[in-house]
C-alpha positions as CSV (number, residue, x, y, z in Angstrom):
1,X,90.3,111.1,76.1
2,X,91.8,109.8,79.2
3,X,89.2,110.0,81.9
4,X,89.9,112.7,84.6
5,X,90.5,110.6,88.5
6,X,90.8,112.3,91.9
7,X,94.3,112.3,92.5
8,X,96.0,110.0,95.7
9,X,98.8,110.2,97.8
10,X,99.2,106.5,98.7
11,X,101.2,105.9,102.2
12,X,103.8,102.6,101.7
13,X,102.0,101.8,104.8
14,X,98.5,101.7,103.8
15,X,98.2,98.0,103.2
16,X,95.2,95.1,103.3
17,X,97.9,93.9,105.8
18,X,97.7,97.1,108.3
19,X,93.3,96.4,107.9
20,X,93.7,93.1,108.8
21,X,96.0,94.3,112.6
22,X,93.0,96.6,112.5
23,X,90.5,93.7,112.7
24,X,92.6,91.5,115.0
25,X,93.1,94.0,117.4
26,X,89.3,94.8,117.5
27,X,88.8,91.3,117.7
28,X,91.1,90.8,121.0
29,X,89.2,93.9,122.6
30,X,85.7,92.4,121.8
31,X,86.6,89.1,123.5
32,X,87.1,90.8,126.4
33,X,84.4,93.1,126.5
34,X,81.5,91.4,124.2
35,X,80.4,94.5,123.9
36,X,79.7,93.8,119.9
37,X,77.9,90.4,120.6
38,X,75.5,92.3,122.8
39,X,75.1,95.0,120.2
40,X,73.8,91.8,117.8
41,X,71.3,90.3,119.9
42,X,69.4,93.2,120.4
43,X,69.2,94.1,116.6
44,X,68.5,90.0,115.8
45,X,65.2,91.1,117.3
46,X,64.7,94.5,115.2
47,X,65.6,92.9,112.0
48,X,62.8,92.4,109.8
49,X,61.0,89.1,108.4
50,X,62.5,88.8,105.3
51,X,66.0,87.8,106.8
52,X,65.5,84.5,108.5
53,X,67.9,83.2,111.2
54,X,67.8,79.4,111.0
55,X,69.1,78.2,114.6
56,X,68.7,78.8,118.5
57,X,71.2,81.3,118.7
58,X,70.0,84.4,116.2
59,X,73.1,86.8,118.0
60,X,75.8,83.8,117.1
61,X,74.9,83.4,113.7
62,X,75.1,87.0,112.8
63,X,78.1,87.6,115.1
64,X,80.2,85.3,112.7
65,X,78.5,86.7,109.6
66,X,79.8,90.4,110.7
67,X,83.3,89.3,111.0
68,X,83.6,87.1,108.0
69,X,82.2,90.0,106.2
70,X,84.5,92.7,107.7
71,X,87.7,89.9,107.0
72,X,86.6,90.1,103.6
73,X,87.0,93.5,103.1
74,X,91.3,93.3,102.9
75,X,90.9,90.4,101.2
76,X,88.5,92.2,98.6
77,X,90.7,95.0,98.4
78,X,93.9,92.1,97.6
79,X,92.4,91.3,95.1
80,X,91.6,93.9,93.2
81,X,95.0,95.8,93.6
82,X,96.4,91.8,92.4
83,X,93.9,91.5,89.7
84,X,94.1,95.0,88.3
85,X,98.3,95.1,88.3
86,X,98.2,92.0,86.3
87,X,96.2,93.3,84.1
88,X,98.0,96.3,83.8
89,X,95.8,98.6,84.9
90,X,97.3,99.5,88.7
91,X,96.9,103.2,88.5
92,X,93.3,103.3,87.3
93,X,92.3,100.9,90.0
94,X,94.4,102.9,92.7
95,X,92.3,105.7,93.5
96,X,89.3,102.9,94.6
97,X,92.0,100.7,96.4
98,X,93.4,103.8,98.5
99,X,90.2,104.9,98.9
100,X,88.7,101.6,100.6
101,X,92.1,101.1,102.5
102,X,91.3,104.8,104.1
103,X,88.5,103.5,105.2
104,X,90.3,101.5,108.0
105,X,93.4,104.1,108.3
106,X,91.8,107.0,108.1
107,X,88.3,107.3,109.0
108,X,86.0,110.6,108.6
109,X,85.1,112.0,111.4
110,X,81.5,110.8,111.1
111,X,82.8,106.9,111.5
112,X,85.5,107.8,114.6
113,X,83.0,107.9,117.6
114,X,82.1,104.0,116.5
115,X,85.0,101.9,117.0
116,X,85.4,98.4,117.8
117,X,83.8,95.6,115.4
118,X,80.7,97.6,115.4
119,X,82.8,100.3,113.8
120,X,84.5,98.0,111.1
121,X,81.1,96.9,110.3
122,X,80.5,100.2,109.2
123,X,84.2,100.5,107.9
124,X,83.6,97.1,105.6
125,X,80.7,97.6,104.4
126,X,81.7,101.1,102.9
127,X,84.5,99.3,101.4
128,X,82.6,96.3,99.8
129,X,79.6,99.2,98.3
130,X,82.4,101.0,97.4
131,X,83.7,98.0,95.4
132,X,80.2,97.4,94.1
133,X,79.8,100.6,92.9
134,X,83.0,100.3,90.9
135,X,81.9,97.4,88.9
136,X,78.6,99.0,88.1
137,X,80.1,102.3,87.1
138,X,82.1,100.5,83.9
139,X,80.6,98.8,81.0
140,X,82.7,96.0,80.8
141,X,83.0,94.9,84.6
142,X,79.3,95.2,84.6
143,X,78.3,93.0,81.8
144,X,80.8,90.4,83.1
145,X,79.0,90.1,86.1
146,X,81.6,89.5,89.0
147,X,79.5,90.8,91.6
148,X,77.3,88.0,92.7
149,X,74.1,88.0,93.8
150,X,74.7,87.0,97.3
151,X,77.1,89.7,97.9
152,X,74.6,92.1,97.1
153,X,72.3,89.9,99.7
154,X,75.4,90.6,102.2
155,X,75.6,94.7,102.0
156,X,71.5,94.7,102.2
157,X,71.5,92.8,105.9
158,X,74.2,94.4,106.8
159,X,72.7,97.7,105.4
160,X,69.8,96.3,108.1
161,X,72.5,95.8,111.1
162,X,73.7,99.6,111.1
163,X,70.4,100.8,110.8
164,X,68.7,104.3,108.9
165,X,69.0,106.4,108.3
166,X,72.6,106.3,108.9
167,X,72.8,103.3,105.9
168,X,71.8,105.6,103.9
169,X,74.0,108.1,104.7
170,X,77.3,105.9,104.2
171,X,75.4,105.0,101.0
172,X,75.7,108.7,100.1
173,X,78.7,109.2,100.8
174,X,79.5,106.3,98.6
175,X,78.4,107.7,96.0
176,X,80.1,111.1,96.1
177,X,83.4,109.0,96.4
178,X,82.3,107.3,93.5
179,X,81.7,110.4,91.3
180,X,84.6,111.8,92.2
181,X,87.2,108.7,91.2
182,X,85.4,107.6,88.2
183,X,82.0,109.8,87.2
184,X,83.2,110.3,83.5
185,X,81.7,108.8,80.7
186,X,85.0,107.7,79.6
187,X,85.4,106.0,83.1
188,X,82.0,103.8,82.1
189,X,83.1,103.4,78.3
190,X,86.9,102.0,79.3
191,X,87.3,98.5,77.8
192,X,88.4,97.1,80.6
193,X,88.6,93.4,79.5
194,X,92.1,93.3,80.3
195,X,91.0,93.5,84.3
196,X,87.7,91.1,83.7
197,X,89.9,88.1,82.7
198,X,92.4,88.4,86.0
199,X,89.3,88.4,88.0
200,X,88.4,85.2,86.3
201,X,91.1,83.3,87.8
202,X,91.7,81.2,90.7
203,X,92.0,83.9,93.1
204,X,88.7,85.7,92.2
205,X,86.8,82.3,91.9
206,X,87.6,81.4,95.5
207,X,86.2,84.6,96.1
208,X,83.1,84.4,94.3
209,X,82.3,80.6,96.7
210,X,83.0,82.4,99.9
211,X,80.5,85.4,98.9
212,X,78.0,82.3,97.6
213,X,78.2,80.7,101.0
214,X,78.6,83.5,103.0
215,X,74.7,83.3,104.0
216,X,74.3,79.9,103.9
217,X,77.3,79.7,105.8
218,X,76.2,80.9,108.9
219,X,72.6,79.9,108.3
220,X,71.1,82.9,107.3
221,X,68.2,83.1,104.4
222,X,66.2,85.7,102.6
223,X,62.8,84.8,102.4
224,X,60.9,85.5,98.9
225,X,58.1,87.5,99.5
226,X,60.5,89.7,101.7
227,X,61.4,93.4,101.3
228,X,65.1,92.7,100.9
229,X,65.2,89.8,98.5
């Protein structure tokens, strides 16, 4: 039985390429305005002790943690929509890359009052749950384990930047997306194999070491003991 998807009109201009105009153009606006850099170094002090800041400059570090983490949200959704049409498998992967694209193009009216970076934040880290989600919801993706560890690490601090309850409202919502694209048994019990192996490839691998280092990277920890770890 073939498993029953939400069905997507996809523009030809909904693109990783239009996200990424998106980001530059917030970028230009916050180097005028810093409004976003200010937004950081009051929640640096909010954030709790688990997530340790290693440096002098608490606000910088996680300034260039937010945008490599919202740049890696096209770059994500490249790979995917590359991985899955080599594989064969571009329609059953659509409906999650149209949906994360949407995120960008076509926001809900619960994300449009928050623009700027602080509002792709928010826009990014729906997309990367939303990719996380995917990979939990079928058997084979799962067992492969593609999603690292540290990526995980990533949505949970920046689940801590945006703040409840709202997190856990875009967590919701994530969910219901989820259900409706793939909330089938026959979703979970596809042998996707076929998809696991493209995301074993170059591509895929150079995205599993910029997740890995992503933390490191911009000398952020989770200490053990913490309530995020």
């Amino acid at each position: 039985m073939r498993p029953q998807f939400v069905q997507t009109l996809a523009s030809p201009h909904m693109t990783p390429q239009v996200v990424l105009e998106i980001i530059d153009d917030a970028r230009r606006k916050e180097a005028r305005s810093g409004t976003f850099l200010r937004q950081l170094r009051e929640k640096a002090e909010r954030l709790p002790s688990s997530v340790v800041i290693e440096g002098y400059q608490p606000a910088t570090a996680l300034f260039q943690f937010a945008i490599e983490y919202i740049e890696m949200a096209p770059r994500l959704i490249e790979c995917v929509e590359a991985c899955a049409r080599e594989a064969g498998k571009a329609e059953l992967f659509r409906p999650f890359v149209d949906a994360a694209i949407r995120y960008f193009t076509q926001p809900s009216v619960l994300l449009v009052r928050y623009d700027g970076l602080d509002g792709l934040l928010i826009r990014a880290y729906l997309c990367h749950r939303l990719m996380e989600e995917m990979h939990e919801n079928n058997r084979s993706i799962r067992q492969s384990e593609l999603v690292d560890i540290e990526a995980t690490r990533a949505n949970l601090l920046v689940h801590e930047l945006i703040g409840e309850p709202f997190a856990n409202e875009l967590d919701d919502s994530v969910t219901v997306t989820v259900l409706q694209i793939a909330g089938t048994p026959d979703y979970y019990d596809l042998n996707l194999d076929p998809f696991v192996e493209q995301v074993n490839n170059a591509a895929w691998n150079w995205m599993r070491q910029y997740w890995e280092n992503l933390l490191v990277r911009n000398h952020i920890r989770f200490s053990l003991g913490g309530g995020l770890v």
